[in-house]
N, C-alpha and C positions, 0 to 999 in steps of 0.2 A: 623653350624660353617662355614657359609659363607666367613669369613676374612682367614679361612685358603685355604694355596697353599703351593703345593710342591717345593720344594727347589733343592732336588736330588733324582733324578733317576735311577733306574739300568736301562740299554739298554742289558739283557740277552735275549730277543726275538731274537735278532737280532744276537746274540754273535755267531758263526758257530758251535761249537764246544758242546754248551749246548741247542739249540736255547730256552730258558724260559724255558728249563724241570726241574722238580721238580720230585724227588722221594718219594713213598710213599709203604709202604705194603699193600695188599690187603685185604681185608676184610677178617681175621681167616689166615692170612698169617704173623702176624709182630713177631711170634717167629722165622721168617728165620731170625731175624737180630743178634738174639743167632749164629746163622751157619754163617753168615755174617764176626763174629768178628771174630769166630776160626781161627788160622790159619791153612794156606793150606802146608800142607808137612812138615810142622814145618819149613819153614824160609820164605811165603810169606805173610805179614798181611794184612789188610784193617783195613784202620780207616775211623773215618768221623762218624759225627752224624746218619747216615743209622747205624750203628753198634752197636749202643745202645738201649738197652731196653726201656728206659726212655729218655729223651730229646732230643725227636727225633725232629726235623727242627728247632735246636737252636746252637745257635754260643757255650754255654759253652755243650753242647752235642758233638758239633763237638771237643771242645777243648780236653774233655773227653776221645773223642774213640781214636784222636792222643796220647794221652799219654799213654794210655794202646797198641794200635799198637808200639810206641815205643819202651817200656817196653819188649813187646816181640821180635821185633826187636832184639833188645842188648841180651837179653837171648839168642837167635838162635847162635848169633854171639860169643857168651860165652864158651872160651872151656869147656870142659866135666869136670864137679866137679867144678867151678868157681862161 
């Protein structure tokens, strides 16, 4: 496919803050992303496609684990019996 060229680019190599890092589970490690989602003390969550069993390095995986981080979010926030 010679005729094709990129159009857009990320510049994440360069970004300070990620520089190109991608995360991944280790080989016999990707059940830590079960421990991943729980949350911590019962009011700190993490989302983000890392926190998923399944659709892991995809945008509707990330959109995934934010709505269940949410979710528990507003639970935390929820008085007692609510």
């Amino acid at each position: 496919l010679p005729r094709l060229r990129p159009i857009v680019a990320s510049n994440c190599s360069r970004t300070t803050h990620i520089s190109g890092a991608y995360s991944r589970a280790l080989r016999g490690h990707a059940a830590g992303r079960k421990e991943l989602a729980r949350p911590f003390e019962g009011r700190i969550v993490f989302a983000g496609e890392a926190t998923r069993p399944y659709d892991v390095s995809t945008a509707h995986g990330a959109h995934d684990g934010g709505v269940r981080a949410a979710e528990e979010a507003l639970a935390a926030l929820a008085p007692d019996g609510a």
